[in-house]
C-alpha positions in Angstrom: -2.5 20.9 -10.5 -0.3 18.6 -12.8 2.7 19.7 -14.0 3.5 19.5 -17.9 5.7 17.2 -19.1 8.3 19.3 -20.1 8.4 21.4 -16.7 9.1 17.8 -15.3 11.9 16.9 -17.5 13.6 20.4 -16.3 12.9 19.2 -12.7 14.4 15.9 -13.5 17.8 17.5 -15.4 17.8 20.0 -12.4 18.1 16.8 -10.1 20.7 15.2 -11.6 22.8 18.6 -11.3 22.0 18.6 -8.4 23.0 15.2 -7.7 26.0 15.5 -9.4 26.8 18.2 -7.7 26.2 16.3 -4.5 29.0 14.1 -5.2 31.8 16.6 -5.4 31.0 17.7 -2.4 33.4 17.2 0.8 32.5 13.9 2.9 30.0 14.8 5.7 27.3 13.1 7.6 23.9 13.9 9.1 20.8 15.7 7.6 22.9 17.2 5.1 26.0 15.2 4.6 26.9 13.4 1.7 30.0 10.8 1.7 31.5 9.2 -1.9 34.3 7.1 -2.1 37.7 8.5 -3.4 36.7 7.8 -7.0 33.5 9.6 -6.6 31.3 5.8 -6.8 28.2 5.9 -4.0 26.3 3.1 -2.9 22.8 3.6 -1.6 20.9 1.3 0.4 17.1 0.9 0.6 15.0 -1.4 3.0 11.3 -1.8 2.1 8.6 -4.5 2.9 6.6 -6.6 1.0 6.8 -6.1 -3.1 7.2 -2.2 -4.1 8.2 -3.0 -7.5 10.9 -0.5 -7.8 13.4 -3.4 -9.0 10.8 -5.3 -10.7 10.2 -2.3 -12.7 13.3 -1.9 -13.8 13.6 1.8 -12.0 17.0 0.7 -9.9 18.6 -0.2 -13.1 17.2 2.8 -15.0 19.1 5.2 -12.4 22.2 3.4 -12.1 22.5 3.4 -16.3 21.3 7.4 -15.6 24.4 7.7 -12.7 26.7 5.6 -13.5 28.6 6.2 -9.7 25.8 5.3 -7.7 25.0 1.5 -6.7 21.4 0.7 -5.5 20.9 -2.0 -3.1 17.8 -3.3 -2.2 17.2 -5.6 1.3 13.5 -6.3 1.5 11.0 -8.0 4.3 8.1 -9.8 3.6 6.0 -9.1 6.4 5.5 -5.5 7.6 4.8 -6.5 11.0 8.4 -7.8 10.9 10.2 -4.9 9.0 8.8 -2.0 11.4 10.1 -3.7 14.6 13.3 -4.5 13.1 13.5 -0.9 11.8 12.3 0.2 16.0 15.2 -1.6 16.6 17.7 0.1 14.8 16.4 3.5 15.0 16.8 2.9 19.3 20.4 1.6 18.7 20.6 3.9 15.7 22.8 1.4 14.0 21.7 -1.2 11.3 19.8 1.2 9.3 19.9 2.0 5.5 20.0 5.2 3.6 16.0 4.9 2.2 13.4 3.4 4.3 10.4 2.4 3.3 7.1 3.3 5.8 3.9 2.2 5.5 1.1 4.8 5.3 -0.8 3.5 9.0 3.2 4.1 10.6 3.3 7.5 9.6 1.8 9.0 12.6 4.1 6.9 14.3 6.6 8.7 12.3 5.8 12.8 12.9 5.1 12.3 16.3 6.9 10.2 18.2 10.4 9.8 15.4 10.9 13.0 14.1 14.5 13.2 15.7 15.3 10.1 13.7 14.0 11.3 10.2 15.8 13.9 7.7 13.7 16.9 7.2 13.4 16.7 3.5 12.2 20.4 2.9 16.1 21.6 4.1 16.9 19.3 0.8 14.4 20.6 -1.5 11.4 18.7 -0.5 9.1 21.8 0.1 9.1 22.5 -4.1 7.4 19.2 -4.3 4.4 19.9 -2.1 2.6 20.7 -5.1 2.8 16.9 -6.5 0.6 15.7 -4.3 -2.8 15.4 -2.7 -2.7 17.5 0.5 -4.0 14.7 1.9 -0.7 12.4 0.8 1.9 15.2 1.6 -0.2 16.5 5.0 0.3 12.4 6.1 4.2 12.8 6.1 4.9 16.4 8.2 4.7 17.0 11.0 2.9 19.9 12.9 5.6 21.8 12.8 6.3 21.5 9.1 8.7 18.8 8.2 8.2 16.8 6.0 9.7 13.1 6.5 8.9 10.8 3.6 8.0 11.3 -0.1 4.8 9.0 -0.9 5.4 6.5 -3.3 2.0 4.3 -3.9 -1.8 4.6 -2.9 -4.3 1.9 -2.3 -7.7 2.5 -3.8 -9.4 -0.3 -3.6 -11.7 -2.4 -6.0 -12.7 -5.8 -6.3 -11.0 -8.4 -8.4 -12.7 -11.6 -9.4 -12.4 -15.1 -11.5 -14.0 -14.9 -14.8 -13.7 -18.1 -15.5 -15.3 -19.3 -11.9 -18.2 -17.1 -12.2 -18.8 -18.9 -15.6 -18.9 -22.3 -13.9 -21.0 -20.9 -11.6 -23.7 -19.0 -13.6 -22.9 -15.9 -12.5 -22.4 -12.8 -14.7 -18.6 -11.7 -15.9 -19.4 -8.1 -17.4 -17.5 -5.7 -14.8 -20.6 -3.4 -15.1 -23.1 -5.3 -14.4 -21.7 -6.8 -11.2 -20.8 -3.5 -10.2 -25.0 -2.5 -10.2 -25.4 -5.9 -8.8 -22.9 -5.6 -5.8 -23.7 -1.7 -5.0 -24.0 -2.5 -1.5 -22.1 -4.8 0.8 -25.1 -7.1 0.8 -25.4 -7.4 -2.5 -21.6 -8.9 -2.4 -22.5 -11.0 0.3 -26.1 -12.5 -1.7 -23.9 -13.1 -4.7 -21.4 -15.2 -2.7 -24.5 -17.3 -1.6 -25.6 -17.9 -5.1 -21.8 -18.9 -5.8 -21.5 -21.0 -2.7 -24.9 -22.8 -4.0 -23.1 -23.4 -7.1 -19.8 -23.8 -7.1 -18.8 -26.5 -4.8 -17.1 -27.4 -1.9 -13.2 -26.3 -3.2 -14.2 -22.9 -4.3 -15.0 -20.0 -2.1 -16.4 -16.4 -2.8 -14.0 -14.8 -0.5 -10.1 -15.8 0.6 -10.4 -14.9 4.5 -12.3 -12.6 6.3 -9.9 -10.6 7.5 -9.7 -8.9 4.0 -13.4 -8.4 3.8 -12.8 -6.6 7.1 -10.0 -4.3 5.8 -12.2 -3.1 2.8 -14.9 -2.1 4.4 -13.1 -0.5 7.7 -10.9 1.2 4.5 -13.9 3.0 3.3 -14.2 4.9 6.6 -12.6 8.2 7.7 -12.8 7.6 10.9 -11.9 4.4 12.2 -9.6 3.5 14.8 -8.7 7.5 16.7 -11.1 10.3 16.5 -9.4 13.9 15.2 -7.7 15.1 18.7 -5.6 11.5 18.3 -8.5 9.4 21.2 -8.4 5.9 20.5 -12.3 5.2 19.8 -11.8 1.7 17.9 -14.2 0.4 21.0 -17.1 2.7 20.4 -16.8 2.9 16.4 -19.9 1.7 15.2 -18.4 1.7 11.8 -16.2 -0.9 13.4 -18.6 -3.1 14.8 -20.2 -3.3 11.5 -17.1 -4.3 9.6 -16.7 -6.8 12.1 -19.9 -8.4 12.5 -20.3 -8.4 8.8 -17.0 -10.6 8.4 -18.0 -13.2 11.4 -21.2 -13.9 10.0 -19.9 -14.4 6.0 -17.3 -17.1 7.6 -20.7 -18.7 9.9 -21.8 -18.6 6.6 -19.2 -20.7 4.7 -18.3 -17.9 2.4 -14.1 -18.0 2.6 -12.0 -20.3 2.5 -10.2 -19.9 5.8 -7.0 -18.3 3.8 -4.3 -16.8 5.9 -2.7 -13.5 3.9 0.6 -13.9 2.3 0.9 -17.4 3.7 2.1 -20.3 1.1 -1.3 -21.6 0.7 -2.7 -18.5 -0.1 -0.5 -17.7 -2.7 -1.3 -21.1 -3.8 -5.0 -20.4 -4.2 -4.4 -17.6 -6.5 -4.2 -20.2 -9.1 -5.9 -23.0 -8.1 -9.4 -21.7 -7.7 -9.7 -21.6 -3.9 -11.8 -18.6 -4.0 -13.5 -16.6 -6.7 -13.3 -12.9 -5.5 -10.7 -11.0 -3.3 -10.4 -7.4 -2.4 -7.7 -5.8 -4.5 -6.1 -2.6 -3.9 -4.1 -1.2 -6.9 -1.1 -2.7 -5.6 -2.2 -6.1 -5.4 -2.5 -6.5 -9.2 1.0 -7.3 -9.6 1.0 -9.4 -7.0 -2.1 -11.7 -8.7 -0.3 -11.6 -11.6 3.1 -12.9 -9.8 1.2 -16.1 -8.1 -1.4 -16.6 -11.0 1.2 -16.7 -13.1 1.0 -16.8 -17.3 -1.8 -18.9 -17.3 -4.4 -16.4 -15.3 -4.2 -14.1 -18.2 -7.6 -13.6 -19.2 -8.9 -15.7 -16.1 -9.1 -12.3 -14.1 -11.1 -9.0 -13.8 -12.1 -6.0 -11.8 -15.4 -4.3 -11.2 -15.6 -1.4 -8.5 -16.0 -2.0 -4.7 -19.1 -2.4 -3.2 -20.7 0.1 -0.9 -20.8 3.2 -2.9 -17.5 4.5 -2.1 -14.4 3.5 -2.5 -11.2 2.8 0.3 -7.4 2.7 0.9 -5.5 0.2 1.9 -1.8 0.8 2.1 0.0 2.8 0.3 3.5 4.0 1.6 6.5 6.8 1.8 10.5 6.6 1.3 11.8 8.1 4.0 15.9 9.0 4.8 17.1 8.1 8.7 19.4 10.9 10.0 22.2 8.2 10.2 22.3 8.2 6.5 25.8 9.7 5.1 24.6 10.0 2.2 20.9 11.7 2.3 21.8 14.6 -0.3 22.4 11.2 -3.0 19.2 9.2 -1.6 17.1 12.4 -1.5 17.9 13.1 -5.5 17.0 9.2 -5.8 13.9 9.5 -4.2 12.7 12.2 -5.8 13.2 10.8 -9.1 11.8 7.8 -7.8 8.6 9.2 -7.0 8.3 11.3 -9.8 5.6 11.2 -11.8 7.5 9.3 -15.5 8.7 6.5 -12.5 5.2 6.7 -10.6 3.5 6.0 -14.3 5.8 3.7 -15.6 5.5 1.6 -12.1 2.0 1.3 -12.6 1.9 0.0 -16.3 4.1 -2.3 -14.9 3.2 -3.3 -11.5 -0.2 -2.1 -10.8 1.4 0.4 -8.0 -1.3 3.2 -8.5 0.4 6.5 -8.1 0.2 9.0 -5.2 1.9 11.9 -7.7 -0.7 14.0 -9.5 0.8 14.5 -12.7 1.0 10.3 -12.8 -2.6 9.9 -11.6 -3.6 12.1 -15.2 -0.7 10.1 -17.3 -2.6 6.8 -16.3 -6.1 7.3 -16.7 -6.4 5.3 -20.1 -4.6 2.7 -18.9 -6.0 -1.0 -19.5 -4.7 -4.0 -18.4 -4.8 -7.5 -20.7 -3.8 -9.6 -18.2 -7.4 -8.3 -16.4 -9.7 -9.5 -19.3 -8.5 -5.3 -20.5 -10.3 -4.0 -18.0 -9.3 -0.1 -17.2 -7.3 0.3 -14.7 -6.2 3.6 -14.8 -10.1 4.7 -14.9 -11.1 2.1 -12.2 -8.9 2.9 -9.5 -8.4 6.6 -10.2 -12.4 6.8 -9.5 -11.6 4.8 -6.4 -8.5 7.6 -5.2 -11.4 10.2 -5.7 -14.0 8.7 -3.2 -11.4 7.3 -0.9 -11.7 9.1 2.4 -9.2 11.2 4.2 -8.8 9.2 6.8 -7.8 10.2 10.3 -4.4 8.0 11.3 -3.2 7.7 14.4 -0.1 6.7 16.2 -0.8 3.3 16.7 -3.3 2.2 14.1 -1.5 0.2 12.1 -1.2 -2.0 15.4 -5.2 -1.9 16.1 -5.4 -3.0 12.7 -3.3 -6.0 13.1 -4.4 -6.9 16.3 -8.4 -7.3 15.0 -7.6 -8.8 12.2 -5.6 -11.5 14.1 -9.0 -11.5 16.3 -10.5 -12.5 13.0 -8.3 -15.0 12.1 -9.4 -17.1 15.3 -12.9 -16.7 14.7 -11.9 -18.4 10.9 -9.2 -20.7 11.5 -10.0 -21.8 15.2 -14.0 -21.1 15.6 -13.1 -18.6 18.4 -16.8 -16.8 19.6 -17.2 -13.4 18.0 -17.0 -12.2 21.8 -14.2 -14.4 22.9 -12.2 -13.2 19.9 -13.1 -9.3 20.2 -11.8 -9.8 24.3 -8.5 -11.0 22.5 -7.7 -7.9 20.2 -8.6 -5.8 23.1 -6.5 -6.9 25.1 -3.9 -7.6 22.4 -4.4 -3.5 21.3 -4.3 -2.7 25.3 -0.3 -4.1 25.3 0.1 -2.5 21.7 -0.3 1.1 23.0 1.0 0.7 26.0 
């Protein structure tokens, strides 16, 4: 249930005893330890992936003015891929590593069950009073079976779809979020529409930017996807996967993207230019639009709900404290604030990041957006969070993902068969999991 405001400001002054606390305490190391410098100053280091928005929200600086002693340093990697085997690296050598790392939701099973000696229990830090915060669903994704719990969760990912006003215009199709909502119920639907806009629109405008996003919503609408519940790997004999996959090879036969690679320059490019007139848009991904669209997409965008009835996650991640850290009493009170729900709130007005906290979920749900045409985010995607699936994560299905997707990348930027392609991410998933 959400806690009231004022119950949460007592947590929050209870932390920053705490936390103070923490600093007069003798120099140790470990799950427990916390280490200052003789005049009391700590310096925290966080490593994260992609955009979280912490420091674009102004939260690092907010804390720092809050605790004047500590010093917040951020190192970031674009590409996740790239982050989690650097941070398999450093956990193996157990050197390298920073006192908050970031872990994205499809590592987490990677996470209780294979790395719990590298991760801080956070309940012997106060973790366990927090349970309460969030969706058993978001808290169960972080313990273990045993009971620890190893990250706090910062974001979610309901998704919805985001789309060019002023394209659809051009191209006779309807704006109003509603109607396109009734008009793209189903995935067909979506699919018909982008016909009428490929017959419209011309050659330099597509309705999708690659199909290896239409793939990852519609495979994010599924609770079971890649491992069944007793942690089998069934990606080969999902039929929900097939579908998801044949759908996407036959919209690029049909000249429906524009043959985008994700997070690649022209991509980001296209954001403004008008390459494509729809993309699938987790919560997250707002802020990013609004960071390559720049000032003059304000107005240019909106959001209707995703097709197919229900809604789906993608992404979404957790702060988690290696056991390396000598100073996981300071970067556990940081956390915590950080993932409270006034920073969890305040993170979406500002970014987009939809929350994972409970209290923040019912702070936001009036929440518009004017750089979306004022559409209502907070209503939007917390209707998404409520259909989104529970879905069943296993060890390695963050790298299943990746490998099909890559698959589908051939079949859009090379023409690679449908069959030829599929051989590849089996075999590419076969050396994944080992």
């Amino acid at each position: 249930m959400p806690i009231s405001r004022a119950a949460r400001r007592a947590t929050l002054r209870l932390g920053a005893v705490a936390l103070a606390g923490a600093l007069l305490a003798a120099c140790g190391s470990g799950s427990s330890g916390s280490s200052a410098d003789k005049n009391g100053k700590v310096t925290l280091t966080i490593d994260l992936f992609g955009t979280f928005g912490f420091k674009e929200a102004g939260l690092y600086k907010e804390y720092m003015k809050l605790h004047p002693n500590v010093t917040i340093k951020e190192t970031s990697t674009e590409q996740e891929n790239d982050y989690w085997q650097a941070l398999n690296t450093h956990l193996a050598g157990s050197g390298g590593l920073a006192d908050i790392q970031g872990i994205e939701v499809g590592r987490t099973a990677s996470v209780t069950q294979q790395m719990s000696d590298k991760f801080v229990d956070l309940n012997t830090l106060g973790a366990k009073d927090l349970k309460g915060d969030y969706s058993k669903a978001k808290w169960a994704a972080a313990t273990t079976a045993d009971g620890q719990t190893l990250g706090l969760g910062t974001d979610q990912g309901p998704e919805a779809i985001c789309y060019r006003t002023d394209l659809f215009k051009k191209a006779g199709l309807p704006t109003d979020r509603t109607e396109l909502a009734k008009k793209w119920a189903t995935w067909d639907g979506y699919l018909k529409l982008g016909e009428q806009y490929k017959a419209k629109a011309g050659a330099k405008s597509h309705w999708i930017d690659s199909i290896s996003s239409l793939y990852t919503l519609m495979i994010g609408q599924q609770k079971e996807r890649y491992y069944d519940a007793s942690g089998k790997l069934v990606y080969d004999k999902n039929t929900a996967v097939k579908s998801a996959w044949d759908t996407s090879v036959n919209a690029a036969k049909d000249g429906l993207s524009a043959k985008l690679t994700q997070w690649s320059p022209s991509w980001n490019q296209a954001f403004s230019s008008g390459s494509f007139a729809t993309i699938g848009c987790p919560a997250w991904m707002l802020g990013y639009i609004k960071g390559q669209a720049g000032a003059g997409g304000k107005g240019t965008w909106d959001i209707a709900p995703l097709p197919g009835g229900v809604s789906g996650n993608w992404g979404g991640s957790y702060l988690s404290i290696p056991k390396t850290s000598p100073h996981a009493k300071e970067a556990f009170a940081f956390i915590k604030w950080l993932t409270a729900a006034p920073q969890q709130e305040k993170l979406f007005k500002k970014q987009g990041s939809f929350p994972s906290n409970i209290g923040a979920i019912e702070a936001v749900k009036d929440v518009k957006d004017p750089y979306f045409s004022n559409a209502p985010i907070g209503e939007l995607f917390g209707k998404a969070a409520e259909t989104s699936p529970v879905q069943i994560l296993g060890v390695h299905d963050r790298d299943v993902d990746q490998q099909i997707t890559n698959a589908l990348g051939e079949v859009e930027q090379k023409g690679t068969s449908s069959s030829t392609a599929w051989s590849h991410a089996q075999k590419g998933i076969d050396n994944a999991v080992g």
